[in-house]
PDB file of N, CA, C and O in Angstrom:
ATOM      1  N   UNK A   1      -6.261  32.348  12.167  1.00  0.00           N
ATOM      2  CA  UNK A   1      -5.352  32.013  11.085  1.00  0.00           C
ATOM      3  C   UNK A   1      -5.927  32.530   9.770  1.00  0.00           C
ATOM      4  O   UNK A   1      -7.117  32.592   9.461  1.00  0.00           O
ATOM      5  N   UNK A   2      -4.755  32.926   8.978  1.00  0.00           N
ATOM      6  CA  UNK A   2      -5.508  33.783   7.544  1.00  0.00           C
ATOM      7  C   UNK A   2      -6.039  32.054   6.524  1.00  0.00           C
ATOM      8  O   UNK A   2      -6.013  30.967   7.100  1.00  0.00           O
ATOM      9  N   UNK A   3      -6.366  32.165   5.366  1.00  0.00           N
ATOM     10  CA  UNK A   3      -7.016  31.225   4.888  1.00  0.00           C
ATOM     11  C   UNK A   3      -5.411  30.558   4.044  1.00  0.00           C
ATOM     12  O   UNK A   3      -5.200  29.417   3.634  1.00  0.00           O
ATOM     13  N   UNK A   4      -4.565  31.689   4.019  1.00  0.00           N
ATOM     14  CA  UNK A   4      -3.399  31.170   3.217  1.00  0.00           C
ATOM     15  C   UNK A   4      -3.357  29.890   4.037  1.00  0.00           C
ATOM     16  O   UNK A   4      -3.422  28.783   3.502  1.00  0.00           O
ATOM     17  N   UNK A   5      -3.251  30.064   5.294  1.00  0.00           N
ATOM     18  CA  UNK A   5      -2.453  28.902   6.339  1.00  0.00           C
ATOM     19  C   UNK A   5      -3.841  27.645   5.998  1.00  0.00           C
ATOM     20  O   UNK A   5      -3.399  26.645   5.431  1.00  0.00           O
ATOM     21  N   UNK A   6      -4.672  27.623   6.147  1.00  0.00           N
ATOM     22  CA  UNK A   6      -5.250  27.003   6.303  1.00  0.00           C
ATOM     23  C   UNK A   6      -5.540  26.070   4.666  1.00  0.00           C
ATOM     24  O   UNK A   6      -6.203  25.034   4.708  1.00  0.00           O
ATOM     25  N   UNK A   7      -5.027  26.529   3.447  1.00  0.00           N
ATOM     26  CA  UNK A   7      -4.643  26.330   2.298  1.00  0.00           C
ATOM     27  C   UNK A   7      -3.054  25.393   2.681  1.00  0.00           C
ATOM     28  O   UNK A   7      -2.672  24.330   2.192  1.00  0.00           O
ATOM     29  N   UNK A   8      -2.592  26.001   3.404  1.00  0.00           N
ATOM     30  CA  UNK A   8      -0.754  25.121   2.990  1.00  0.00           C
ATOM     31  C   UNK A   8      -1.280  23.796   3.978  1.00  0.00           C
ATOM     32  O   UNK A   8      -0.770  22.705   3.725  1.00  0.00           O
ATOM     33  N   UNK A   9      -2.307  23.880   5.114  1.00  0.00           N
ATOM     34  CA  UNK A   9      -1.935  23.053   5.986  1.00  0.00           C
ATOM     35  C   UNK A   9      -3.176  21.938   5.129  1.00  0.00           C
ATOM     36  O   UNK A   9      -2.994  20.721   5.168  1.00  0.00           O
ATOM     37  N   UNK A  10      -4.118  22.398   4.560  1.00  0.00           N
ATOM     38  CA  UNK A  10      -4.894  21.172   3.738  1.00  0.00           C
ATOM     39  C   UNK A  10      -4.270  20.475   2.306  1.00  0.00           C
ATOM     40  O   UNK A  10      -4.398  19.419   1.688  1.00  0.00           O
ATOM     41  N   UNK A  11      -3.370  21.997   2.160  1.00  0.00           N
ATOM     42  CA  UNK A  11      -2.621  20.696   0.759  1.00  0.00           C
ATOM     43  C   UNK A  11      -1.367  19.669   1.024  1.00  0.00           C
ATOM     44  O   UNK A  11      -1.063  18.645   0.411  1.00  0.00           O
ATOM     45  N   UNK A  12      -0.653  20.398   2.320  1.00  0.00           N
ATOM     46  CA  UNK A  12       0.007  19.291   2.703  1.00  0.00           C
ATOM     47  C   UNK A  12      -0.695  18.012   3.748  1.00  0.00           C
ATOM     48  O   UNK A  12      -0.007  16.999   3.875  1.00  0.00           O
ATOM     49  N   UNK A  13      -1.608  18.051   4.242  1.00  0.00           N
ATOM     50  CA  UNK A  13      -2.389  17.027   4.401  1.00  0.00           C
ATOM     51  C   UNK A  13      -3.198  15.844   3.467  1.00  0.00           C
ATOM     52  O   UNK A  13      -3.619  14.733   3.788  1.00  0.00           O
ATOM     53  N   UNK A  14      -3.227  16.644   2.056  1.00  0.00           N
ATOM     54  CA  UNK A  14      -4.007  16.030   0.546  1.00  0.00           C
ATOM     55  C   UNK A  14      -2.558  15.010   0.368  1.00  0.00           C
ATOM     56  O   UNK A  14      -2.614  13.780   0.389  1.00  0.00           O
ATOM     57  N   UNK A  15      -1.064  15.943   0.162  1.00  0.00           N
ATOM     58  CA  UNK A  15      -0.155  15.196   0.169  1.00  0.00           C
ATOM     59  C   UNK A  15       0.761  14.361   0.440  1.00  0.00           C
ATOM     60  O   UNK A  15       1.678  13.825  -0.182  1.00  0.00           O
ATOM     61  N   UNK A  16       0.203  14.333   1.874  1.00  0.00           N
ATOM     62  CA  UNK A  16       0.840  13.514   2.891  1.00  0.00           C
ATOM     63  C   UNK A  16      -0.049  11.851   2.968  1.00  0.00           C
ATOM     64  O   UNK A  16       0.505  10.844   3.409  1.00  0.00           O
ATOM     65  N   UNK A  17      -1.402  11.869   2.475  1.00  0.00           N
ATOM     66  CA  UNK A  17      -2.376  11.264   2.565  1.00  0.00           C
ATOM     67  C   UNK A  17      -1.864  10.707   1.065  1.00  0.00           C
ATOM     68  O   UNK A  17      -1.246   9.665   0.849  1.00  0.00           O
ATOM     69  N   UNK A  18      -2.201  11.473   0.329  1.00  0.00           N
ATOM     70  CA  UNK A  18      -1.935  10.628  -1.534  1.00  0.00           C
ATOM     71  C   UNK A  18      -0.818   9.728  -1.247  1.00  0.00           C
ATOM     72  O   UNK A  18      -0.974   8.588  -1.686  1.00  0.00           O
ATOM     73  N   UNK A  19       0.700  10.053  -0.369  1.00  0.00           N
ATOM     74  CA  UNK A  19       1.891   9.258  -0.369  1.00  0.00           C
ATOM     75  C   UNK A  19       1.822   8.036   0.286  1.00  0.00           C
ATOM     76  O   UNK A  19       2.834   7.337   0.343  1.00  0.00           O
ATOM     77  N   UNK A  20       0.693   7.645   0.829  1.00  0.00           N
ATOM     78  CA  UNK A  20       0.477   6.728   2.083  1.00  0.00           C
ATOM     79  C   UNK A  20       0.263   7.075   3.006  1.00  0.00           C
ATOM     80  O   UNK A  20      -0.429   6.388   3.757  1.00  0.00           O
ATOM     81  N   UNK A  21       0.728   8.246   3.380  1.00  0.00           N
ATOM     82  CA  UNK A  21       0.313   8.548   5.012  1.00  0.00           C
ATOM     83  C   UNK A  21       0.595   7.617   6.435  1.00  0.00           C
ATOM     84  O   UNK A  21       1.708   7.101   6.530  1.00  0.00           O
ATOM     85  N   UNK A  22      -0.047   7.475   7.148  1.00  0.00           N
ATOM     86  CA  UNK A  22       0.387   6.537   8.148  1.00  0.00           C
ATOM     87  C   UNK A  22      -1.181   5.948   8.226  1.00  0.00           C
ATOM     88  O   UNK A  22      -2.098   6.765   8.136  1.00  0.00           O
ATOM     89  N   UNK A  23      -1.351   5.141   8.322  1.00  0.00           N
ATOM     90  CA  UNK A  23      -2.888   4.221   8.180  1.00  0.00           C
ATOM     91  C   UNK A  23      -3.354   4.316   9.998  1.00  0.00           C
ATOM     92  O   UNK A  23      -2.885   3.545  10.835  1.00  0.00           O
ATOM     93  N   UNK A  24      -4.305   5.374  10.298  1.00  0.00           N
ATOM     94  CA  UNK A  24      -5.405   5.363  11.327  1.00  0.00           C
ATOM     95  C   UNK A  24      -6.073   4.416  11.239  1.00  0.00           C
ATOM     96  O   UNK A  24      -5.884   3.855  12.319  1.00  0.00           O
ATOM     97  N   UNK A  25      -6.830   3.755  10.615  1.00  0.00           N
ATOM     98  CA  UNK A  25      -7.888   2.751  10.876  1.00  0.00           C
ATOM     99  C   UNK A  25      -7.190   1.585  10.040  1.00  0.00           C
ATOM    100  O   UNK A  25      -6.633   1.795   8.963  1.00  0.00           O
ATOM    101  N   UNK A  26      -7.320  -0.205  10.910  1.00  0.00           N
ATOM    102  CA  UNK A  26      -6.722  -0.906   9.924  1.00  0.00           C
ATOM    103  C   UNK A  26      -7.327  -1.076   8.331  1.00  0.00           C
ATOM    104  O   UNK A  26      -8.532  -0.850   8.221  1.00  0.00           O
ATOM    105  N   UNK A  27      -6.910  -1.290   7.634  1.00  0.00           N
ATOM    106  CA  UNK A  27      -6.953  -1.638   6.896  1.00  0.00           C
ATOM    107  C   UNK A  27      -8.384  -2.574   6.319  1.00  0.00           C
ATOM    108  O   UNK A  27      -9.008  -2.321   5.288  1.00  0.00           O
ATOM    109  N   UNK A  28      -8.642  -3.559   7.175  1.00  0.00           N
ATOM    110  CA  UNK A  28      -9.837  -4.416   7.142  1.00  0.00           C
ATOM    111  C   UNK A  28     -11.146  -3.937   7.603  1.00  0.00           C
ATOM    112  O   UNK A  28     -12.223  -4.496   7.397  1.00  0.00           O
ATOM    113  N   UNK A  29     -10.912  -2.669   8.351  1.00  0.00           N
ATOM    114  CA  UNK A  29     -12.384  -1.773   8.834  1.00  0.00           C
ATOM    115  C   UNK A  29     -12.644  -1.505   7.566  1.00  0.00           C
ATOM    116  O   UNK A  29     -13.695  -1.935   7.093  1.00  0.00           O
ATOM    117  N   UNK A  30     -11.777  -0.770   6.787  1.00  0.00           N
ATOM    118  CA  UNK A  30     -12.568  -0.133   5.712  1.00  0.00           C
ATOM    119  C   UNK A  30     -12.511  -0.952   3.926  1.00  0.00           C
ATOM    120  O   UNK A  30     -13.231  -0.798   2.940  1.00  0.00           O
ATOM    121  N   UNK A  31     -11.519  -1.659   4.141  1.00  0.00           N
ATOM    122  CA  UNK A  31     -11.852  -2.280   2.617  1.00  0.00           C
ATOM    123  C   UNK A  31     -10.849  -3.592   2.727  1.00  0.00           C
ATOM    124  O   UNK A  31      -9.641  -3.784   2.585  1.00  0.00           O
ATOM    125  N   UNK A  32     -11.897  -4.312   3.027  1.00  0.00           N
ATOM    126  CA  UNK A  32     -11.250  -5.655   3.752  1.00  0.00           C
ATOM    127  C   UNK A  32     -11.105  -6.529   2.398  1.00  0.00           C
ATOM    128  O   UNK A  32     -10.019  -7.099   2.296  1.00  0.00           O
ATOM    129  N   UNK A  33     -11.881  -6.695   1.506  1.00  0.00           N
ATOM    130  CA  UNK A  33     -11.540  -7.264   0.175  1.00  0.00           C
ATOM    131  C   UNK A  33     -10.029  -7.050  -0.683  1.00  0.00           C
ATOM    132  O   UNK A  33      -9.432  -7.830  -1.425  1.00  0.00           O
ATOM    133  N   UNK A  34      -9.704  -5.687  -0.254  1.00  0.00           N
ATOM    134  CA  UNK A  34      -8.484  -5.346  -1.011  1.00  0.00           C
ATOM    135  C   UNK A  34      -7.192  -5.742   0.189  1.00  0.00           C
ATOM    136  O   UNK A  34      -6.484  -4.800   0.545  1.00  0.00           O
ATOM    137  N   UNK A  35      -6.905  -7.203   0.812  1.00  0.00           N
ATOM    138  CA  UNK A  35      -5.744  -7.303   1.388  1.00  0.00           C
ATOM    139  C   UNK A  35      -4.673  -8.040   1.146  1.00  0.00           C
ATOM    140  O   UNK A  35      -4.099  -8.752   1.970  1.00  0.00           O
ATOM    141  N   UNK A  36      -4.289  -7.833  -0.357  1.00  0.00           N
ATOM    142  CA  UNK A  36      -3.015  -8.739  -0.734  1.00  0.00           C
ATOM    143  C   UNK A  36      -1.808  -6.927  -1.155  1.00  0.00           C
ATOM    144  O   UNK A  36      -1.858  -5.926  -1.869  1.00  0.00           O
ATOM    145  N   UNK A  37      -0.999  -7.508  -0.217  1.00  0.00           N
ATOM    146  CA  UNK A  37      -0.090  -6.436  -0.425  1.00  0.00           C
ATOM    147  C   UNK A  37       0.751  -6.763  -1.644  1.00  0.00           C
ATOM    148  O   UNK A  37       1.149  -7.903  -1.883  1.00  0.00           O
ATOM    149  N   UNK A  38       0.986  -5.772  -2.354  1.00  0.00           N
ATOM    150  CA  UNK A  38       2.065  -5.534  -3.715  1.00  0.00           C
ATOM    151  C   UNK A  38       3.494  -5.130  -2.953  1.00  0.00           C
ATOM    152  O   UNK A  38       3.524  -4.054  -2.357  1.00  0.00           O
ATOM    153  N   UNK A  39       4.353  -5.746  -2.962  1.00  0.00           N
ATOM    154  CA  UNK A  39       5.754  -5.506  -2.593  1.00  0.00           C
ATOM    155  C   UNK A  39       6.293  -5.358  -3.718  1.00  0.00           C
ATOM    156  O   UNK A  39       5.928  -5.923  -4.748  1.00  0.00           O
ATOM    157  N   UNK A  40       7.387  -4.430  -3.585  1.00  0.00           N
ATOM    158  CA  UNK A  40       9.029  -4.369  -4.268  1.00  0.00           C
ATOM    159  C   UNK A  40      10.005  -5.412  -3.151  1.00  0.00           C
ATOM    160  O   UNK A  40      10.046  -5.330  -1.924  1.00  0.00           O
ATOM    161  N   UNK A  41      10.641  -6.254  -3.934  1.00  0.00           N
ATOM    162  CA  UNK A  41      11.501  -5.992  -3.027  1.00  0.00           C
ATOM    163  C   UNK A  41      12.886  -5.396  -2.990  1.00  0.00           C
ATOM    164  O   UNK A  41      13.387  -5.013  -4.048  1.00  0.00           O
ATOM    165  N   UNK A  42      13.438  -5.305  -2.032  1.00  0.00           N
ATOM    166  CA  UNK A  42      14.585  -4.378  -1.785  1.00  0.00           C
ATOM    167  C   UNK A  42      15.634  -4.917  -2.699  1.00  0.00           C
ATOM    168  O   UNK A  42      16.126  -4.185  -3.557  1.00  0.00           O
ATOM    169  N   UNK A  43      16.103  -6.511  -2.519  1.00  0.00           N
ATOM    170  CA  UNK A  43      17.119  -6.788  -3.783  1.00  0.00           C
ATOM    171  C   UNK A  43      16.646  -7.427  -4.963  1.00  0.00           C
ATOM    172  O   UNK A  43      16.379  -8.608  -5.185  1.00  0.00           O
ATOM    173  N   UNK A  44      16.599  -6.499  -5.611  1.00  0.00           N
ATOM    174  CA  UNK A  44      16.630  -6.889  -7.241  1.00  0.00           C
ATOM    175  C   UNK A  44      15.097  -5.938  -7.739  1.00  0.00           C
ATOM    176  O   UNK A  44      15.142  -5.464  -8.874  1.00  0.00           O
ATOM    177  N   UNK A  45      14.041  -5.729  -7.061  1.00  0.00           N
ATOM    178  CA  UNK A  45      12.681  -4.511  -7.538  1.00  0.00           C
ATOM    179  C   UNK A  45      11.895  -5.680  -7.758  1.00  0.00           C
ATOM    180  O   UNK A  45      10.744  -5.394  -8.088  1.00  0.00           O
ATOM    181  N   UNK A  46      12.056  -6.509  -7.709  1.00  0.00           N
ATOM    182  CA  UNK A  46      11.001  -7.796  -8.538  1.00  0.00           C
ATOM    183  C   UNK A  46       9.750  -7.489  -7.643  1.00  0.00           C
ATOM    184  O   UNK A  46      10.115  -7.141  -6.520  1.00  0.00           O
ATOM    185  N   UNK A  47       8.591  -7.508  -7.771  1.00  0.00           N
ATOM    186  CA  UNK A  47       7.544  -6.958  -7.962  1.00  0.00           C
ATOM    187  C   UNK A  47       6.555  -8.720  -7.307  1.00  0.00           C
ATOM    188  O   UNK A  47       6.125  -9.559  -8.099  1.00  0.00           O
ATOM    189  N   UNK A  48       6.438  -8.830  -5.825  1.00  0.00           N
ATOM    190  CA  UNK A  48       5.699  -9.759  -5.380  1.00  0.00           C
ATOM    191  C   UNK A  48       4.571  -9.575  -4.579  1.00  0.00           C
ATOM    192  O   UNK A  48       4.478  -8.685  -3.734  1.00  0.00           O
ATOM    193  N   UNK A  49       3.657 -10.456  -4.849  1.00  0.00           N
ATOM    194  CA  UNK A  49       2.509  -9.836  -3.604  1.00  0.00           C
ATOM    195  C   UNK A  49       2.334 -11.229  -2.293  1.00  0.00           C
ATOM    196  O   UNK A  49       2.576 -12.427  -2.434  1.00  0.00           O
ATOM    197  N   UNK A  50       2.031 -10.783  -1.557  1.00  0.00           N
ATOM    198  CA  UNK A  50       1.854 -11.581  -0.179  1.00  0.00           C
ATOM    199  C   UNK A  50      -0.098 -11.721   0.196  1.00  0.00           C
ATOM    200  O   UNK A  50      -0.963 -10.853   0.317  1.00  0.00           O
ATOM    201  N   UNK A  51      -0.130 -12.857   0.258  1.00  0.00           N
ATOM    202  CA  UNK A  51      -1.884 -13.502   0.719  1.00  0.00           C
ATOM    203  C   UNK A  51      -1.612 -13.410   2.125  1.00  0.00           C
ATOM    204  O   UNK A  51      -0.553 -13.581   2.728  1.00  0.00           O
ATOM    205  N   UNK A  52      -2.650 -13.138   2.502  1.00  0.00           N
ATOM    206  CA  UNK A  52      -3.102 -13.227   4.128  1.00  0.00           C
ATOM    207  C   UNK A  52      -2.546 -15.018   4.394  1.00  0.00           C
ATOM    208  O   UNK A  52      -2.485 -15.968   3.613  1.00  0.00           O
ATOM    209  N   UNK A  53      -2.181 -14.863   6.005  1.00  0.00           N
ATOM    210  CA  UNK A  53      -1.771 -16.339   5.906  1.00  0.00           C
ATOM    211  C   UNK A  53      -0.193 -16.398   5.484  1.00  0.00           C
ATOM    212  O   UNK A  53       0.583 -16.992   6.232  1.00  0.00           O
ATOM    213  N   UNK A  54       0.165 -15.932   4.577  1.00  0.00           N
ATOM    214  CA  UNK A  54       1.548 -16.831   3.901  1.00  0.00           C
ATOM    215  C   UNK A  54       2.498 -15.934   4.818  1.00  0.00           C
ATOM    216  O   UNK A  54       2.293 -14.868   5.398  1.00  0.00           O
ATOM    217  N   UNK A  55       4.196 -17.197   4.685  1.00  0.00           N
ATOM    218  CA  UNK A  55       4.777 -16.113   5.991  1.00  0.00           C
ATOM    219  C   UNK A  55       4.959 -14.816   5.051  1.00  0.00           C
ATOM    220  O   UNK A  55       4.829 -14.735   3.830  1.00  0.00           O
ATOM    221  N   UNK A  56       5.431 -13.445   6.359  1.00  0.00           N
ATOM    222  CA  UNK A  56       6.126 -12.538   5.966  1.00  0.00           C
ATOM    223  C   UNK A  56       4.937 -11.442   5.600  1.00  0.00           C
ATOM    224  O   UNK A  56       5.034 -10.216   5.542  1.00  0.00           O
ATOM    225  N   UNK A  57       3.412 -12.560   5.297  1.00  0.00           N
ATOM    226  CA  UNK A  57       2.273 -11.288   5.331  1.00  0.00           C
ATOM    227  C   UNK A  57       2.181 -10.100   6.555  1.00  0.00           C
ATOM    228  O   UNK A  57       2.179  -8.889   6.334  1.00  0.00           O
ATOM    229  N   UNK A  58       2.108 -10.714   7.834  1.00  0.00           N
ATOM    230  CA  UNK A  58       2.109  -9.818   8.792  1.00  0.00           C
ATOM    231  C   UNK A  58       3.632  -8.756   8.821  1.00  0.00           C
ATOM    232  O   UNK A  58       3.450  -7.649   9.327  1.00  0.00           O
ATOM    233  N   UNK A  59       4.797  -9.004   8.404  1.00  0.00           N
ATOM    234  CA  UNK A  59       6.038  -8.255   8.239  1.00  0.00           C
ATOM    235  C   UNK A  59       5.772  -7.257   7.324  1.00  0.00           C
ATOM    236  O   UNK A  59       6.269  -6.144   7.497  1.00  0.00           O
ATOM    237  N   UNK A  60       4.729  -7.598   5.931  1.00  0.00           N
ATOM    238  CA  UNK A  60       5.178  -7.006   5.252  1.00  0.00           C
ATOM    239  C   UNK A  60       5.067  -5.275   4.910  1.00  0.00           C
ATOM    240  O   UNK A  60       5.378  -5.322   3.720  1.00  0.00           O
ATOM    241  N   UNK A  61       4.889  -4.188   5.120  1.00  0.00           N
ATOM    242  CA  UNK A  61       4.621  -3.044   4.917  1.00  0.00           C
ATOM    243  C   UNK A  61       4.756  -2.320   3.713  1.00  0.00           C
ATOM    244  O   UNK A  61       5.706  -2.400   2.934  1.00  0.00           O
ATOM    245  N   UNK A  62       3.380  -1.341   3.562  1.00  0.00           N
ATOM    246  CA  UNK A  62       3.231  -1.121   1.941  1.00  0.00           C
ATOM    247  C   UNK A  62       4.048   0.527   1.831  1.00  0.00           C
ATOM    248  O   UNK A  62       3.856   1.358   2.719  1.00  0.00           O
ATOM    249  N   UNK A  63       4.729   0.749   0.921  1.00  0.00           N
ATOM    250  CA  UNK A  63       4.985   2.264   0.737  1.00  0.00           C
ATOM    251  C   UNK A  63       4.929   2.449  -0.659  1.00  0.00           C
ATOM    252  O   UNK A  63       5.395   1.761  -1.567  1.00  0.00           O
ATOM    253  N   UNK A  64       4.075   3.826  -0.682  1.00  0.00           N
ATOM    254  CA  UNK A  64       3.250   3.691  -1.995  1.00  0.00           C
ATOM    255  C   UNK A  64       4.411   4.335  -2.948  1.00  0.00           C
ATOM    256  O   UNK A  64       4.266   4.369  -4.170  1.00  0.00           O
ATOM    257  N   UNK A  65       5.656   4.880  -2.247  1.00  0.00           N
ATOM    258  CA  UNK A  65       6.452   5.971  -2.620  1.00  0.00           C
ATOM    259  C   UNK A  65       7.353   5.105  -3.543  1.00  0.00           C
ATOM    260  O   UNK A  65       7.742   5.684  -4.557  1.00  0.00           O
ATOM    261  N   UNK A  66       7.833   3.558  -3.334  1.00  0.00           N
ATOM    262  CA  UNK A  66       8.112   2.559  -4.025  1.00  0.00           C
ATOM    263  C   UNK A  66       7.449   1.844  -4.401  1.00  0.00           C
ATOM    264  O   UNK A  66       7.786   0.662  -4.330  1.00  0.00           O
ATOM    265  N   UNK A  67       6.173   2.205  -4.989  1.00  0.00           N
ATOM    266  CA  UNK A  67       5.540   1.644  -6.065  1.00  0.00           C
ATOM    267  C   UNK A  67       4.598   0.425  -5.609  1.00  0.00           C
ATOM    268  O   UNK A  67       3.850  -0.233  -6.332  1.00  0.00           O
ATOM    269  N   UNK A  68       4.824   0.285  -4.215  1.00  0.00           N
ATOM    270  CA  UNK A  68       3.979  -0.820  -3.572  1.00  0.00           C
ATOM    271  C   UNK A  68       2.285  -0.489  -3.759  1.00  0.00           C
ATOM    272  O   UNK A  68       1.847   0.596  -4.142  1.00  0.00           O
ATOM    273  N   UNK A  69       1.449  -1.688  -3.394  1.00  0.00           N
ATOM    274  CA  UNK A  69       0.187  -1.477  -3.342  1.00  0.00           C
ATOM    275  C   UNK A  69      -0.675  -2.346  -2.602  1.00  0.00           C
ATOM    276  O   UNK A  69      -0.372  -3.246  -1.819  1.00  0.00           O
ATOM    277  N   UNK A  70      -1.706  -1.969  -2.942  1.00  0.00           N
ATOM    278  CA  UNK A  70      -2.862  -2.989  -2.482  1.00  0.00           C
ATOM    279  C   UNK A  70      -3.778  -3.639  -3.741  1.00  0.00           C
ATOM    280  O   UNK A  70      -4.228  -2.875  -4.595  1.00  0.00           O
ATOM    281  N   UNK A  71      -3.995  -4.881  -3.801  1.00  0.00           N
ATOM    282  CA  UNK A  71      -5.097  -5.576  -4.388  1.00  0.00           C
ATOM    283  C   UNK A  71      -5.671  -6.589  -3.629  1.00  0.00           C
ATOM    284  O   UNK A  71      -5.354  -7.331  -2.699  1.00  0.00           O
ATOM    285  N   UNK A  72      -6.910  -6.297  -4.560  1.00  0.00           N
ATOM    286  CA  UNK A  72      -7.972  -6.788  -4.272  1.00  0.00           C
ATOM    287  C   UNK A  72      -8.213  -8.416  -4.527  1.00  0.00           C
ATOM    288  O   UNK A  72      -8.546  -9.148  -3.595  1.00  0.00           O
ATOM    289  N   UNK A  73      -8.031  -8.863  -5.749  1.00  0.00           N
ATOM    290  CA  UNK A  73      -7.794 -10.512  -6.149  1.00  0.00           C
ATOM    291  C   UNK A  73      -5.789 -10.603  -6.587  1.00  0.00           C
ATOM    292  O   UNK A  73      -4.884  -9.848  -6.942  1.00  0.00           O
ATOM    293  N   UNK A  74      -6.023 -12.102  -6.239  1.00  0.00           N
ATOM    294  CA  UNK A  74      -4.113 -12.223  -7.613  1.00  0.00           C
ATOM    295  C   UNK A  74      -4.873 -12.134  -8.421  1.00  0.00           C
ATOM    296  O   UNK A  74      -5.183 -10.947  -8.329  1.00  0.00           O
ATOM    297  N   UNK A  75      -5.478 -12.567  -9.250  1.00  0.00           N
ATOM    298  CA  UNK A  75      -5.863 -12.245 -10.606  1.00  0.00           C
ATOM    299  C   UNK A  75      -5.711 -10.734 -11.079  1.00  0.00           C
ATOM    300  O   UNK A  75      -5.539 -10.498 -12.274  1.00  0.00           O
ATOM    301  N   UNK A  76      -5.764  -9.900 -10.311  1.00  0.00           N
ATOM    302  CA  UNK A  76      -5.803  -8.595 -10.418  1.00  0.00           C
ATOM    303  C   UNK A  76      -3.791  -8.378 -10.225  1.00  0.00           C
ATOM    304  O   UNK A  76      -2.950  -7.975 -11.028  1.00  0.00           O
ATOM    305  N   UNK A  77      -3.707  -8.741  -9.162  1.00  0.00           N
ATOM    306  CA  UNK A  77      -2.143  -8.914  -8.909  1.00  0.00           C
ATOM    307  C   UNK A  77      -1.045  -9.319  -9.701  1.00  0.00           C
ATOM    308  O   UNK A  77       0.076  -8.813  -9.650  1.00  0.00           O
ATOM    309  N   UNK A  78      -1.558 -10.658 -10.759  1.00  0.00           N
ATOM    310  CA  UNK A  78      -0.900 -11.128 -12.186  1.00  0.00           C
ATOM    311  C   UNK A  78      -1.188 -10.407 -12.972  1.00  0.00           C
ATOM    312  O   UNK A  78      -0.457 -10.505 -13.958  1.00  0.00           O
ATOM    313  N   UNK A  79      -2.077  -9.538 -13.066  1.00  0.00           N
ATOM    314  CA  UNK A  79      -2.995  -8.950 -14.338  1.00  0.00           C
ATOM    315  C   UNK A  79      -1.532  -7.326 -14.417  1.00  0.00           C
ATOM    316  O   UNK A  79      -1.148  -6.769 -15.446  1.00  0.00           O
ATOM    317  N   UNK A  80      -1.238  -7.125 -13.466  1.00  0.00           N
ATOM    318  CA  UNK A  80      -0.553  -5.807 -13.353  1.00  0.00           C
ATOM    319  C   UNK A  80       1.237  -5.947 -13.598  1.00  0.00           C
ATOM    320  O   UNK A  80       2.137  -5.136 -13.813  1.00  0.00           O
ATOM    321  N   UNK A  81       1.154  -7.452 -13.430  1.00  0.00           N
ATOM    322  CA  UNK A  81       3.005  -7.951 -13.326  1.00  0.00           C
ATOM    323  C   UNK A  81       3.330  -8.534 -12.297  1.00  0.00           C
ATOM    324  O   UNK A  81       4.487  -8.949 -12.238  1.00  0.00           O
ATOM    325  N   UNK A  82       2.501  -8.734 -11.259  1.00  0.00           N
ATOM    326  CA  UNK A  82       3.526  -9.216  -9.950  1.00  0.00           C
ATOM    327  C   UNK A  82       3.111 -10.590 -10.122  1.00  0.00           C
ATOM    328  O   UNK A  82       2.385 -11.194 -10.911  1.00  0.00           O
ATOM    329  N   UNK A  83       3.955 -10.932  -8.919  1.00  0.00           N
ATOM    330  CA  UNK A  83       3.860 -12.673  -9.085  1.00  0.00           C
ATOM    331  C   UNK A  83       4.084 -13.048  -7.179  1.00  0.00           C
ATOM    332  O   UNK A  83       4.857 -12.636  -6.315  1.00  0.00           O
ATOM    333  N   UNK A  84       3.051 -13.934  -7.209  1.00  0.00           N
ATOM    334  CA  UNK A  84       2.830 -14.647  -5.379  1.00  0.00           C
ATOM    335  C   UNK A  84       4.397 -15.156  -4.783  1.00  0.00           C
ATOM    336  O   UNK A  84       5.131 -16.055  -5.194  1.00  0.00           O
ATOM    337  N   UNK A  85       4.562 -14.221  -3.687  1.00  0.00           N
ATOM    338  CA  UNK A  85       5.981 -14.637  -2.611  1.00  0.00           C
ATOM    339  C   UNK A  85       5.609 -16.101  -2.922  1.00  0.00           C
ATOM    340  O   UNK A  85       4.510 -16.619  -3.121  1.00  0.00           O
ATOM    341  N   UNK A  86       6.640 -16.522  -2.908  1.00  0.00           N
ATOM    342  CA  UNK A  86       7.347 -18.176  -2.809  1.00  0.00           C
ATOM    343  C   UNK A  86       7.369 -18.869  -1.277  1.00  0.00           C
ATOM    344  O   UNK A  86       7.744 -20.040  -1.212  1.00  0.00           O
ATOM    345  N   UNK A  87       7.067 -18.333  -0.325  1.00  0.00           N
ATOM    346  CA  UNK A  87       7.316 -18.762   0.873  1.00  0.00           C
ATOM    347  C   UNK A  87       6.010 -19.670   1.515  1.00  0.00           C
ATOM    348  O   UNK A  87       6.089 -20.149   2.647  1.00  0.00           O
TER     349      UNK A  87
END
């Protein structure tokens, strides 16, 4: 393969990875401190995060493409705008 190819196939791998990608290793192998997910949700954008434990944590899935995330403390989680699911 010329190096062009090997250029398109590492920057779309850089970009496929920056968007979220699909997560190979869970989550808790590698940075187990950071597991409170940042949700949108679907009606209305309001901006909630989910604690390990509370329902709907195991449902919930992050896409970074809607602005979702990961933190590390709520304190960090209030500090940015969101506010703890109600459930």
């Amino acid at each position: 393969m010329s190096n062009f190819t090997y250029l398109v196939i590492g920057a779309s791998l850089t970009s496929f990875l920056a968007m979220g990608g699909y997560s190979l290793v869970p989550r808790a192998l590698y940075d187990p401190a950071c597991n409170i997910k940042g949700n949108v949700s679907h009606n209305g954008g309001q901006k909630i995060y989910h604690v390990p434990g509370q329902h709907y944590y195991e449902d919930t899935r992050i896409t970074y493409t809607r602005g979702e995330r990961w933190f590390c403390s709520e304190s960090d989680a209030q500090a940015a705008g969101w506010r703890r699911a109600g459930y």
